[in-house]
Phi, psi and omega in degrees: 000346194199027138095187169267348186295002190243096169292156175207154183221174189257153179302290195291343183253024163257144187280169175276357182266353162328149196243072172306117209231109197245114189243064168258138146304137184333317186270331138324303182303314163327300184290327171175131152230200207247110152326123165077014181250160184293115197247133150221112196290157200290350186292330174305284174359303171288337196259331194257001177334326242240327203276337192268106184301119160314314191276344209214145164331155154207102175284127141273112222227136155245211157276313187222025157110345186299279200293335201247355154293324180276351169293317162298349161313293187264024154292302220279305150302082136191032176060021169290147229199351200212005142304098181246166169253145209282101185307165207015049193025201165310313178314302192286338149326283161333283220275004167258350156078050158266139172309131136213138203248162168287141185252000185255041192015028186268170179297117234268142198194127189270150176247000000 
């Protein structure tokens, strides 16, 4: 959908040592992310650069793959080399039976 110029990996080829980079909105993220991942909403980004590691993988995550390819775009323009994006988001997480949790202690759920 958005070319080669967007590395992507698939919910099963992250390693547990990747930098989950979650650019959903706060009530998405509430509602359910990926244990140990990083929440900065994509609107953020540009102001949160400083938080998003150089030296280590960095998966970016949405819901379905949109919002977190164009976050790898303008990572990868602004010189990041080591960003990929999670083809089909939290949905394709989920449907691969990777954990995930809540932050409002209701049962974990992608919105």
């Amino acid at each position: 959908m958005f070319g080669p110029q967007v590395p992507s990996v698939t919910a099963p080829e992250i390693s547990g040592e990747a930098y989950l980079l979650d650019v959903r909105e706060h009530d998405e993220w509430t509602a359910g992310h990926a244990p140990g991942a990083h929440h900065v909403p994509m609107m953020e980004i540009p102001a949160r650069l400083a938080e998003v590691p150089t030296d280590a993988d960095v998966v970016v995550v949405c819901r379905s793959g949109g919002r977190s390819a164009q976050v790898v775009s303008y990572l990868m323009g602004n010189g990041w080399d080591n960003v990929r994006n999670l083809d089909g988001g939290m949905k394709s997480w989920s449907a691969a039976g990777r954990p995930l949790v809540s932050e409002d202690g209701s049962p974990a759920r992608v919105l």
